[in-house]
TORKOL-4160 file (C-alpha; in steps of 0.2 Angstrom, whole numbers, padded with zeros to 4 digits, m for minus):
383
<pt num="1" X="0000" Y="0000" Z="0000"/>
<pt num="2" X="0008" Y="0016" Z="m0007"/>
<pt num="3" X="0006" Y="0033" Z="0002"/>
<pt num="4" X="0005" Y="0049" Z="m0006"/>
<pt num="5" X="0005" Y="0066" Z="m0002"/>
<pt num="6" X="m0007" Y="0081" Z="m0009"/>
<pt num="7" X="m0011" Y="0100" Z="m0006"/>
<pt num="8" X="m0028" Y="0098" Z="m0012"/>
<pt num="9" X="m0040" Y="0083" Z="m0014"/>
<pt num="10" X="m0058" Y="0081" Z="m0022"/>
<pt num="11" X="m0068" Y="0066" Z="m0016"/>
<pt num="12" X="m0082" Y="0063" Z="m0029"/>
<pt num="13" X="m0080" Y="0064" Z="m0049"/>
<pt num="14" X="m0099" Y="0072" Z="m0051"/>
<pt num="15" X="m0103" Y="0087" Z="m0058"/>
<pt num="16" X="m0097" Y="0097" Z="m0042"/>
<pt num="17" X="m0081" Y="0089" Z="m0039"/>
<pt num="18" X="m0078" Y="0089" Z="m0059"/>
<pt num="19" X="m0083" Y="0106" Z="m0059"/>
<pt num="20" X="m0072" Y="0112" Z="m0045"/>
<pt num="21" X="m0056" Y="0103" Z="m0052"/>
<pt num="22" X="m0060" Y="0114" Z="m0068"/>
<pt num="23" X="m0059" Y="0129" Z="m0060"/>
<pt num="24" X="m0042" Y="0123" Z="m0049"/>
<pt num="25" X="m0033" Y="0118" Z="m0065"/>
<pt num="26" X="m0038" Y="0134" Z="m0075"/>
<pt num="27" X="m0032" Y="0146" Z="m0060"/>
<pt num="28" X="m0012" Y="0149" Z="m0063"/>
<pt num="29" X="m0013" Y="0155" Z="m0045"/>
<pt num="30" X="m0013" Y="0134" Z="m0043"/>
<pt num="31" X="m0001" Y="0128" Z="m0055"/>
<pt num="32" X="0010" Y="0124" Z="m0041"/>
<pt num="33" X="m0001" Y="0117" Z="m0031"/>
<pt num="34" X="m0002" Y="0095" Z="m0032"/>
<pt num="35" X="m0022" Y="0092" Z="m0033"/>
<pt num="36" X="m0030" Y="0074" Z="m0033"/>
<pt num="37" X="m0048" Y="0068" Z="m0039"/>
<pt num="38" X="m0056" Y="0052" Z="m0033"/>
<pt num="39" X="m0069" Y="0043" Z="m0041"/>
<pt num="40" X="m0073" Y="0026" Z="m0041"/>
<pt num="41" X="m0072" Y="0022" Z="m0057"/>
<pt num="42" X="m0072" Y="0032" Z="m0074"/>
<pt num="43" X="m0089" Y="0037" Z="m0081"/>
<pt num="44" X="m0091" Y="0029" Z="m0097"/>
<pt num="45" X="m0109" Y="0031" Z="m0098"/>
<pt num="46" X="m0123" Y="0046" Z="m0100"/>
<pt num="47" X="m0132" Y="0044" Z="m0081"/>
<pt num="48" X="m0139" Y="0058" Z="m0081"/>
<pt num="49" X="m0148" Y="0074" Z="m0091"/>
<pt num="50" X="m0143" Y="0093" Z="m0085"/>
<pt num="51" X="m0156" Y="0107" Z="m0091"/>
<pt num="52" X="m0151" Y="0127" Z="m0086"/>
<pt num="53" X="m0160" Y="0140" Z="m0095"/>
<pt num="54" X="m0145" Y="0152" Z="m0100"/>
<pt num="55" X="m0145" Y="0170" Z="m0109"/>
<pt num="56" X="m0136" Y="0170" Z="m0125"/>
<pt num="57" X="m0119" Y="0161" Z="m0128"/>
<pt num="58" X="m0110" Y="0150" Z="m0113"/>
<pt num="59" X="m0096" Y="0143" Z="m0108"/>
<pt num="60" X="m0103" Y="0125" Z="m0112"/>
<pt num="61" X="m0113" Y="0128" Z="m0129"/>
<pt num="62" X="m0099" Y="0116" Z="m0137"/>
<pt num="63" X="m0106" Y="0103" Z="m0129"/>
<pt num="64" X="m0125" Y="0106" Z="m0127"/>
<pt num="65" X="m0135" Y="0093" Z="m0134"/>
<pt num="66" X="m0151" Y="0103" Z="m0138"/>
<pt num="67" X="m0160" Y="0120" Z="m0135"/>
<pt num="68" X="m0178" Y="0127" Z="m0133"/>
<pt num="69" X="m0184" Y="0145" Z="m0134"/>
<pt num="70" X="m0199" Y="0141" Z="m0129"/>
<pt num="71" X="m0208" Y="0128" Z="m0118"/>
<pt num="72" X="m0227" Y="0126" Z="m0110"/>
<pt num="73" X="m0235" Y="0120" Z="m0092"/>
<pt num="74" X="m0250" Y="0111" Z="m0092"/>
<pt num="75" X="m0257" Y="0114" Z="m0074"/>
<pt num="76" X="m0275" Y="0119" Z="m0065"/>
<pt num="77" X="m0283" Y="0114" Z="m0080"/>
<pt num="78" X="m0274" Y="0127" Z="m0090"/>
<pt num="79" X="m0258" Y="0127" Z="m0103"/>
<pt num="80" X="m0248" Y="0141" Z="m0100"/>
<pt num="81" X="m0236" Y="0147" Z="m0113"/>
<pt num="82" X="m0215" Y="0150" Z="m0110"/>
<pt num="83" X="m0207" Y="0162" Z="m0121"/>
<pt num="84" X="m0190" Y="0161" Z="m0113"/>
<pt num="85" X="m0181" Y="0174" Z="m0124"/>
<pt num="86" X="m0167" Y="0182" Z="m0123"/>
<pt num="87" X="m0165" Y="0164" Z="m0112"/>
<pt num="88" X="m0165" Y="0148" Z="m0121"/>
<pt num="89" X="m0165" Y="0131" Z="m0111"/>
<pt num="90" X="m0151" Y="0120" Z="m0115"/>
<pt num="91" X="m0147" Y="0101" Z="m0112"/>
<pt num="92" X="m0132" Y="0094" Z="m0107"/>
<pt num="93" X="m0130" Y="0076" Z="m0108"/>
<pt num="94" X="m0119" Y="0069" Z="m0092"/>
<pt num="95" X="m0105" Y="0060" Z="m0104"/>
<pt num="96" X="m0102" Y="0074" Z="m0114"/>
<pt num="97" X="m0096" Y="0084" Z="m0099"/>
<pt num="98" X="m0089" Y="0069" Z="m0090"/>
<pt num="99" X="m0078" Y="0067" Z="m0106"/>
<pt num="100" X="m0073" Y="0084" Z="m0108"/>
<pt num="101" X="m0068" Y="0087" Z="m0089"/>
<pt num="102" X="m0059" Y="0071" Z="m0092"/>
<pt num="103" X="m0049" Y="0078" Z="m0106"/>
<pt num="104" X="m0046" Y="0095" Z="m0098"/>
<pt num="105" X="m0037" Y="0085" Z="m0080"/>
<pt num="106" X="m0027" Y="0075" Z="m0090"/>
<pt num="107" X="m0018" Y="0088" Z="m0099"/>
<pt num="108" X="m0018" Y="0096" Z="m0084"/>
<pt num="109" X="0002" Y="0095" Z="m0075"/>
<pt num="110" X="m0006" Y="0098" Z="m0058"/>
<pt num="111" X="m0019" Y="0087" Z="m0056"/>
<pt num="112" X="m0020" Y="0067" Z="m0056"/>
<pt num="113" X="m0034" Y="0056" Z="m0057"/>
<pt num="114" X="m0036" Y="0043" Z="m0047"/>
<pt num="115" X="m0050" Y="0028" Z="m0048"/>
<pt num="116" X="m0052" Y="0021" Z="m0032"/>
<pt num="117" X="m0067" Y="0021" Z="m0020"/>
<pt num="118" X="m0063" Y="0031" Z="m0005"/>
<pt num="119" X="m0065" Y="0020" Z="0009"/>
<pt num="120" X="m0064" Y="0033" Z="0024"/>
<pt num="121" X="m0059" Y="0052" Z="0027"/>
<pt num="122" X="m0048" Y="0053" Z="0044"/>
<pt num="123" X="m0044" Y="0071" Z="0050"/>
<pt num="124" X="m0027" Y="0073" Z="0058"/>
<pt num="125" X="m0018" Y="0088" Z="0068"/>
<pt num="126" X="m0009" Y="0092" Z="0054"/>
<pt num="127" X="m0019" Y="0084" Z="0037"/>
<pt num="128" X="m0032" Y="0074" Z="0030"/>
<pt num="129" X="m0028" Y="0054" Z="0026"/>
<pt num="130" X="m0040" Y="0047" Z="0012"/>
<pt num="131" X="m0041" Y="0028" Z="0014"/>
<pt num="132" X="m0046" Y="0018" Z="m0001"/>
<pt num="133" X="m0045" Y="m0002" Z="m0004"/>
<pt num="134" X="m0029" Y="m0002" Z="m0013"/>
<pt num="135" X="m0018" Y="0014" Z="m0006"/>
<pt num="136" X="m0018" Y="0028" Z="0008"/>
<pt num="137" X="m0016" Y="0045" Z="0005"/>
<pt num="138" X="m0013" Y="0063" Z="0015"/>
<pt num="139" X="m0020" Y="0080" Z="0009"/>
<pt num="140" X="m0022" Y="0097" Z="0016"/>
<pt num="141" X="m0037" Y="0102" Z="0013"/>
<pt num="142" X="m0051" Y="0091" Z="0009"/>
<pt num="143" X="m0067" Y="0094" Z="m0004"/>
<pt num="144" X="m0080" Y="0080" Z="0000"/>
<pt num="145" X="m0094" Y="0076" Z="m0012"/>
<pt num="146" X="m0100" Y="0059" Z="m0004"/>
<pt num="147" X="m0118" Y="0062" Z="0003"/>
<pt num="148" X="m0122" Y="0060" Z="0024"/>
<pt num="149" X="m0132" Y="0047" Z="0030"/>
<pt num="150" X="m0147" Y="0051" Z="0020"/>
<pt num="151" X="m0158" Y="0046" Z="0039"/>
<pt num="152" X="m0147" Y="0059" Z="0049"/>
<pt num="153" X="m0152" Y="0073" Z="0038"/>
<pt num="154" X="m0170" Y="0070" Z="0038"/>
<pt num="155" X="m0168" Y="0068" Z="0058"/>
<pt num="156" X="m0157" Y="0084" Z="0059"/>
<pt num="157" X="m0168" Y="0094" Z="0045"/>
<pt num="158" X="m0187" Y="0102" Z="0050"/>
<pt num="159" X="m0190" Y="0096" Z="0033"/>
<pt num="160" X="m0184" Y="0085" Z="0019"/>
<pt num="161" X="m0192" Y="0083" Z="0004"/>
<pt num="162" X="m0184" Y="0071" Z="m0011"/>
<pt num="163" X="m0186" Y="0078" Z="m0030"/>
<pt num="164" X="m0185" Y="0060" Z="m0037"/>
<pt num="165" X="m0191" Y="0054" Z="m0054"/>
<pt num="166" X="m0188" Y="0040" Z="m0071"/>
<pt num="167" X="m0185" Y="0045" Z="m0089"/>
<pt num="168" X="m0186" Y="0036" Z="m0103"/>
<pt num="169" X="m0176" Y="0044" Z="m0121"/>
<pt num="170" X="m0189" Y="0033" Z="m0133"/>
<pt num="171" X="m0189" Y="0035" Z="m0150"/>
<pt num="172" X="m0204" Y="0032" Z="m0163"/>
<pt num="173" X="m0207" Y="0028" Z="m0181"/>
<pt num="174" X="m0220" Y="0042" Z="m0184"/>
<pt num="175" X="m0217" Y="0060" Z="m0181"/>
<pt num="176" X="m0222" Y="0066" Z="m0165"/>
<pt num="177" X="m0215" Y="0079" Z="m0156"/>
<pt num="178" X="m0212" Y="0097" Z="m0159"/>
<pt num="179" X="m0191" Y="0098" Z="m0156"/>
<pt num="180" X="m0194" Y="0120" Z="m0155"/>
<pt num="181" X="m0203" Y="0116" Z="m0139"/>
<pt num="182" X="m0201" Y="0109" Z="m0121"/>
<pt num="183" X="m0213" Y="0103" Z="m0109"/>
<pt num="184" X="m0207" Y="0110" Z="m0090"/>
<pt num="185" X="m0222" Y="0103" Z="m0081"/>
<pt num="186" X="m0238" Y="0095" Z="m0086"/>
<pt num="187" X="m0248" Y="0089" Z="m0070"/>
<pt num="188" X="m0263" Y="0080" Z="m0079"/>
<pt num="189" X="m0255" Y="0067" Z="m0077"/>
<pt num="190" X="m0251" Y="0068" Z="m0058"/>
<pt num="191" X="m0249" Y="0054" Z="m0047"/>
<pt num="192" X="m0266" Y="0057" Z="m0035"/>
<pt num="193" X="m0263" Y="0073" Z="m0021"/>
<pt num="194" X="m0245" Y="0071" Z="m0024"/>
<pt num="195" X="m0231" Y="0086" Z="m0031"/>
<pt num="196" X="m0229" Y="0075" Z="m0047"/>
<pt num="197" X="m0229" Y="0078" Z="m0065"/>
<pt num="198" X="m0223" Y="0074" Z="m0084"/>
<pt num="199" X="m0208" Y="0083" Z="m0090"/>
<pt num="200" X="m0202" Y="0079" Z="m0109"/>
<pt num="201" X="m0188" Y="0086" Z="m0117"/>
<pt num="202" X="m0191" Y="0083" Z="m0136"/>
<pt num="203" X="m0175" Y="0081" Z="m0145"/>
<pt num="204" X="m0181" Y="0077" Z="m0164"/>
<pt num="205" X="m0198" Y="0072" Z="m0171"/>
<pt num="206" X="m0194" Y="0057" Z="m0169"/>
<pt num="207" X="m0186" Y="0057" Z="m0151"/>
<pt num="208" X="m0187" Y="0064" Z="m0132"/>
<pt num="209" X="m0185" Y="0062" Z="m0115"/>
<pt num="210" X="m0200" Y="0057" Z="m0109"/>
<pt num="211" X="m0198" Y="0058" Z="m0089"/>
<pt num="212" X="m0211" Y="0057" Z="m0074"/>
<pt num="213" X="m0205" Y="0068" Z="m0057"/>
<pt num="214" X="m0211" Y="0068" Z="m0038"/>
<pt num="215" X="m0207" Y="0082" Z="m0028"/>
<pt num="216" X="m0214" Y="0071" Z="m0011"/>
<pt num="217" X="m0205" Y="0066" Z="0006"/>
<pt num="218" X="m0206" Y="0046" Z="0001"/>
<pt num="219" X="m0201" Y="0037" Z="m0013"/>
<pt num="220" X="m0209" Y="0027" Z="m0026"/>
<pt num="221" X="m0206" Y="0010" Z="m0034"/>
<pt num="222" X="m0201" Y="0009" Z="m0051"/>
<pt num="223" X="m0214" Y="0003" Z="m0057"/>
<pt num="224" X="m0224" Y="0017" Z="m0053"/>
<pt num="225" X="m0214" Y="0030" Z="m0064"/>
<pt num="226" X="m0215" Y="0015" Z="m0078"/>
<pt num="227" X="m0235" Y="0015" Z="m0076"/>
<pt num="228" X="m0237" Y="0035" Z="m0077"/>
<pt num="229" X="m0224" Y="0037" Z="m0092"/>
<pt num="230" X="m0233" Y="0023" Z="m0101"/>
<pt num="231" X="m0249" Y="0031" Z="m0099"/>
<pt num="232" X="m0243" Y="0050" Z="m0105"/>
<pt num="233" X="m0236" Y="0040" Z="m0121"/>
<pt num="234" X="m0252" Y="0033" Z="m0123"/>
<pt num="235" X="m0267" Y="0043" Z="m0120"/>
<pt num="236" X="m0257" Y="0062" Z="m0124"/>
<pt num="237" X="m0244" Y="0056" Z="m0137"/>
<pt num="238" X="m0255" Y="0043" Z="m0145"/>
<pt num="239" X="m0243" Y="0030" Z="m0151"/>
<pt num="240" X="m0240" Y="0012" Z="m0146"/>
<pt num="241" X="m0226" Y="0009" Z="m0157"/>
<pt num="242" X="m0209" Y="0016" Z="m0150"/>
<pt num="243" X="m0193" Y="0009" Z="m0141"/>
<pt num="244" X="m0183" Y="0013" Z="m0126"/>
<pt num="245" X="m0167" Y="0019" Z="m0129"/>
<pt num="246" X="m0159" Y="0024" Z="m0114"/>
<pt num="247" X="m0164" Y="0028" Z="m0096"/>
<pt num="248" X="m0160" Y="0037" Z="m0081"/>
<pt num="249" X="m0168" Y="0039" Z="m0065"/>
<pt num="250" X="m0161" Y="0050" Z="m0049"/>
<pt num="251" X="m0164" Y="0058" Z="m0031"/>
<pt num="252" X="m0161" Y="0073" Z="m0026"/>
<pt num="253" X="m0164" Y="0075" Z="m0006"/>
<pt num="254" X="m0169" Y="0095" Z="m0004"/>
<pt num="255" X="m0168" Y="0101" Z="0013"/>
<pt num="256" X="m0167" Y="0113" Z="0027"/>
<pt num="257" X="m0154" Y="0102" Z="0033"/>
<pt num="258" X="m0138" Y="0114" Z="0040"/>
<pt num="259" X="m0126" Y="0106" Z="0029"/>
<pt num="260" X="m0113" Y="0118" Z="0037"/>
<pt num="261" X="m0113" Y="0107" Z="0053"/>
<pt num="262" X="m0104" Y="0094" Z="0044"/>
<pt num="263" X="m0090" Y="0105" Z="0039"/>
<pt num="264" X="m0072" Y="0103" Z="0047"/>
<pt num="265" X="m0057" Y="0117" Z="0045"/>
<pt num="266" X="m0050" Y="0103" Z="0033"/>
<pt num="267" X="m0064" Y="0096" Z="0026"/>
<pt num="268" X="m0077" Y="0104" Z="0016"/>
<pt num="269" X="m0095" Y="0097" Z="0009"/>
<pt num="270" X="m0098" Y="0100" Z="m0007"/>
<pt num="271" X="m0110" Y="0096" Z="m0020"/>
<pt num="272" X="m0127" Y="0088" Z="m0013"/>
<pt num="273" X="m0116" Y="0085" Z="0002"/>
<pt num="274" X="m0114" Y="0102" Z="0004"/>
<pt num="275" X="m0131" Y="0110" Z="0000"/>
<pt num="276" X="m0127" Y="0114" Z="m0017"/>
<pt num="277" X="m0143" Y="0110" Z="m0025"/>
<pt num="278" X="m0156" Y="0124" Z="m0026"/>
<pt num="279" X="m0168" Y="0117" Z="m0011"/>
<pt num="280" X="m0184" Y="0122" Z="m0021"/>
<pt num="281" X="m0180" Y="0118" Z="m0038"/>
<pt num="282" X="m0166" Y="0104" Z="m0040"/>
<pt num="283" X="m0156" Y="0110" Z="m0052"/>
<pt num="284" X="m0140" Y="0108" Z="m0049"/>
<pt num="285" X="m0127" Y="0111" Z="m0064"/>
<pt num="286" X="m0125" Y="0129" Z="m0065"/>
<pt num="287" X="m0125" Y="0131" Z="m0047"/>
<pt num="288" X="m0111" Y="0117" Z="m0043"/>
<pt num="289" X="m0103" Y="0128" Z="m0057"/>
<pt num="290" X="m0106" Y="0145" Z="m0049"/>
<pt num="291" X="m0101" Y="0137" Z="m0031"/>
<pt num="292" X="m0084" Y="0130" Z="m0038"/>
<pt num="293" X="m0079" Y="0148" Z="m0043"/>
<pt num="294" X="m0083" Y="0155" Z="m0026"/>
<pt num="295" X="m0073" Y="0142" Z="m0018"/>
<pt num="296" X="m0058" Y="0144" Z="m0029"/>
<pt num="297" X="m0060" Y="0163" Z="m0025"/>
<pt num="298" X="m0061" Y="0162" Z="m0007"/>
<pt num="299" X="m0045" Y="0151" Z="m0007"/>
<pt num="300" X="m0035" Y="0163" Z="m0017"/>
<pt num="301" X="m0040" Y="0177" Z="m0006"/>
<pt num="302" X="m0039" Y="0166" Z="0011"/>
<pt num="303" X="m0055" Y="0170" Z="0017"/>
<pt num="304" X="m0068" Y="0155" Z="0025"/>
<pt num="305" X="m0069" Y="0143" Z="0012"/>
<pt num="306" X="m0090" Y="0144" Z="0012"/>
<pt num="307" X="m0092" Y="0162" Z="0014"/>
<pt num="308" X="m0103" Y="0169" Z="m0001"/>
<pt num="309" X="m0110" Y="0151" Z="m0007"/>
<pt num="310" X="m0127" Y="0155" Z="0002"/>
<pt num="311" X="m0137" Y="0170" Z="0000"/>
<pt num="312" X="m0148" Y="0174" Z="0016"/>
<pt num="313" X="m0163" Y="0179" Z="0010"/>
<pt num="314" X="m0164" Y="0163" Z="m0005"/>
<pt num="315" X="m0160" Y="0151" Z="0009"/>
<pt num="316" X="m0177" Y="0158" Z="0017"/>
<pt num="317" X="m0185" Y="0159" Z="0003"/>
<pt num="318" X="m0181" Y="0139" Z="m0005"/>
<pt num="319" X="m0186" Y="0135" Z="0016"/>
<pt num="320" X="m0203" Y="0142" Z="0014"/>
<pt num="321" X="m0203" Y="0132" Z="0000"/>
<pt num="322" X="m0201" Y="0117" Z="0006"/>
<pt num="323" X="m0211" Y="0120" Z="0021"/>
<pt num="324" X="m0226" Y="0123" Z="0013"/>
<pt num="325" X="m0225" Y="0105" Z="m0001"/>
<pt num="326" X="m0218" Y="0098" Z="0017"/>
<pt num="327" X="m0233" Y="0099" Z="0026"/>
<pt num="328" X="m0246" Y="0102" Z="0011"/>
<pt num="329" X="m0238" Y="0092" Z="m0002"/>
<pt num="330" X="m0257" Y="0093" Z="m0014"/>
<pt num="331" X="m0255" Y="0111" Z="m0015"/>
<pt num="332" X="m0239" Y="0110" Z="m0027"/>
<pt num="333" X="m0247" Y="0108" Z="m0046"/>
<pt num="334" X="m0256" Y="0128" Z="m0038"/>
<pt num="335" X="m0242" Y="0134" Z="m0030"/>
<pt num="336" X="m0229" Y="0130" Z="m0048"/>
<pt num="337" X="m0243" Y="0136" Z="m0059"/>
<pt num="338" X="m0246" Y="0153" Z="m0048"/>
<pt num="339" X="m0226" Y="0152" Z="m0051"/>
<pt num="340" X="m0225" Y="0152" Z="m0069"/>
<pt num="341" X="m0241" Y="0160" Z="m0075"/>
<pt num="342" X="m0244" Y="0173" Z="m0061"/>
<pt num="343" X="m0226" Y="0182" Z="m0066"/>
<pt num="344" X="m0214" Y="0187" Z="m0078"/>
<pt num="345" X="m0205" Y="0171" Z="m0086"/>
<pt num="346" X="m0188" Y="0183" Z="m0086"/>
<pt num="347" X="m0188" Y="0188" Z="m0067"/>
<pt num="348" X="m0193" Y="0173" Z="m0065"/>
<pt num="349" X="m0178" Y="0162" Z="m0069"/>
<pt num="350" X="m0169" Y="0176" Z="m0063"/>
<pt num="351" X="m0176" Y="0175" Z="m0046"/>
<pt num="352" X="m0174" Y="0155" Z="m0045"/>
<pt num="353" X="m0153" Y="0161" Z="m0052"/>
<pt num="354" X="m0155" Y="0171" Z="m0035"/>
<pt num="355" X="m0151" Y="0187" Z="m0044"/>
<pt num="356" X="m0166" Y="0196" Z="m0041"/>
<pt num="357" X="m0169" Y="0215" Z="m0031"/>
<pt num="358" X="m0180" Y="0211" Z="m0015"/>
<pt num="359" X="m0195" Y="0221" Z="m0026"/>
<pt num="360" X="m0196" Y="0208" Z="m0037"/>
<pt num="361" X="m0193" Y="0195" Z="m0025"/>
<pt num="362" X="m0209" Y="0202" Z="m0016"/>
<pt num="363" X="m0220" Y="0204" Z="m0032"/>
<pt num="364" X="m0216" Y="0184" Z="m0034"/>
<pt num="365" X="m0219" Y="0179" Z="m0018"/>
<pt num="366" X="m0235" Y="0190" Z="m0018"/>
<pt num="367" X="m0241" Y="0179" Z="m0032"/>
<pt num="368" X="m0240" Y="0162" Z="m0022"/>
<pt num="369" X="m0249" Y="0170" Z="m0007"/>
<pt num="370" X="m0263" Y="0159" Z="0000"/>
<pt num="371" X="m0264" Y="0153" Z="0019"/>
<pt num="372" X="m0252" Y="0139" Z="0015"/>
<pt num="373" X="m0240" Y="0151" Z="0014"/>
<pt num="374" X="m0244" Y="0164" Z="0026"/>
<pt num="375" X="m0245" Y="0150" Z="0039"/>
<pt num="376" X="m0225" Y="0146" Z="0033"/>
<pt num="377" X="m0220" Y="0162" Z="0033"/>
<pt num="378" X="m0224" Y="0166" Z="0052"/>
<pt num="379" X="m0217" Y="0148" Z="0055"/>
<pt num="380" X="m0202" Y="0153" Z="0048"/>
<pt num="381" X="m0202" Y="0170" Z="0058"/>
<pt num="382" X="m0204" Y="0164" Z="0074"/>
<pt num="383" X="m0193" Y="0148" Z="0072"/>
């Protein structure tokens, strides 16, 4: 068993740890620095689908699969139209970033890979040891990814509430879909009472992703996500002749839980782990992305390595949220269609990007008034 000593270390090759050893290795203020990555094995496979509604060009447009200017909500019996402009909403296939990042560490002099599954994190006096079943290794300053006993979060947290969900990329004979135009939410197909709804991403005439999502506190088997998919396909797409192409399915655990508690001087949450998904919306690519760059900042200018990731006021805001589909978990196809119908669809996004005045924040939240909210809103006051 070999030992090996680094200056920096990332747990976890997702999209939080990737995106944080981006940002390390294109910051010459590092070049000196020895950086390790741990992940258990390479990704070789697309497990996953990241949307982000962007405005104008990016930095990943080289590798977005897909964009929509325009997309639709079907909800309280209505179909409400989004014009996203000057936004469009891109998709980014998982293995197309996994193989980029890959190609960006490798060529990187300061960086190393390494494909071992990190058995245990041990902080010492002086540094951090990473145990993993081959080797053991030392670093000063450690950025974990791997998620906290999922049970102690939901013990620790007022509330929890799991954004889970199924989807199949299927493609069919006969044209169907219209590829200019997206599907965000349609809840006439909801599961019962529960936060639940279809959400397709059309990515030809001929092919989409066709996905089924709970925002609930309890899981579902898969055979329920199956049985909801099959009838959308069926009674709104009318076809019976089609294949499955792919799949993916996740969870996403969106909490109040103080994620902070977990950090140490020399070991930092980050990713899910560390709060980074939005808590009332579950997207998590540009924020991982945005979070990375606040870290790498904060290291350069040797302030608190978490100071700036959280804003107060959206931390309040995503815990309302939560509160409210929490305790009244029926009222969510109301509270998403007051959301997106009730405002502007461009201080909208900007609002869930947390780069909204608090004017605007309260026009928004105006529009989701009902007791439900009222009664969160004191909760939260006198908490």
């Amino acid at each position: 068993m070999s030992t090996s000593k680094f200056d920096i270390c990332i747990v976890g090759g997702g999209v939080s740890g990737l995106h944080l050893a981006l940002a390390l290795i294109k910051d010459p203020h590092f070049k000196a620095y020895k950086i390790a990555l741990f992940e258990k094995t390479p990704k070789t496979e697309n497990d996953k689908t990241w949307s982000f509604w962007e405005e104008g060009k990016g930095q990943w447009d080289d590798l977005i699969f897909k964009t929509w200017a325009k997309g639709k909500i079907f909800a309280q019996n209505e179909e409400v139209d989004l014009d996203l402009a000057p936004n469009t909403y891109k998709m980014l296939r998982s293995i197309d970033f996994y193989t980029y990042a890959y190609k960006q560490l490798e060529k990187a002099h300061n960086i190393e890979l390494i494909f071992e599954q990190v058995e245990n994190l041990q902080e010492n006096l002086q540094d951090v040891s990473i145990e993993t079943l081959k080797n053991s290794y030392t670093s000063n300053l450690v950025f974990n990814s791997r998620i906290p006993d999922f049970n102690l979060i939901k013990e620790k947290a007022d509330f929890t509430l799991l954004q889970h969900f199924k989807g199949w990329f299927i493609e069919t004979k006969k044209p169907v879909f219209n590829p200019s135009e997206f599907v965000m939410m349609d809840y006439r197909f909801k599961d019962g009472d529960k936060t639940s709804f279809i959400y397709v991403l059309p990515i030809s005439e001929h092919k989409a992703l066709v996905e089924y999502t709970y925002f609930t506190p309890a899981l579902v088997e898969d055979k329920v996500y199956d049985s909801f998919i099959e009838k959308y396909i069926k009674d709104e797409l009318k076809i019976s002749d089609y294949k499955i192409v792919e799949e993916e399915k996740g969870i996403i655990p969106m909490s109040n839980y103080n994620f902070a508690e977990t950090h140490t001087q020399k070991v930092i949450q980050i990713g899910t782990a560390g709060g980074w998904v939005k808590a009332s919306s579950g997207y998590s690519f540009k924020n991982a992305e945005k979070k990375a760059k606040k870290i790498v900042f904060n290291l350069k200018q040797d302030l608190p390595l978490n100071q700036g990731l959280f804003h107060p006021k959206y931390k309040h805001y995503d815990s309302l949220f939560l509160n409210v589909l929490y305790e009244h978990n029926h009222v969510g196809e109301e509270v998403f269609f007051k959301l997106y119908a009730k405002n502007d669809i461009r201080t909208l996004l900007r609002f869930l990007d947390e780069e909204t005045s608090y004017s605007e924040d309260f026009i928004i939240i105006k529009s989701l008034t009902s007791k439900k909210f009222i009664q969160a809103f004191f909760n939260h006051l006198f908490r």
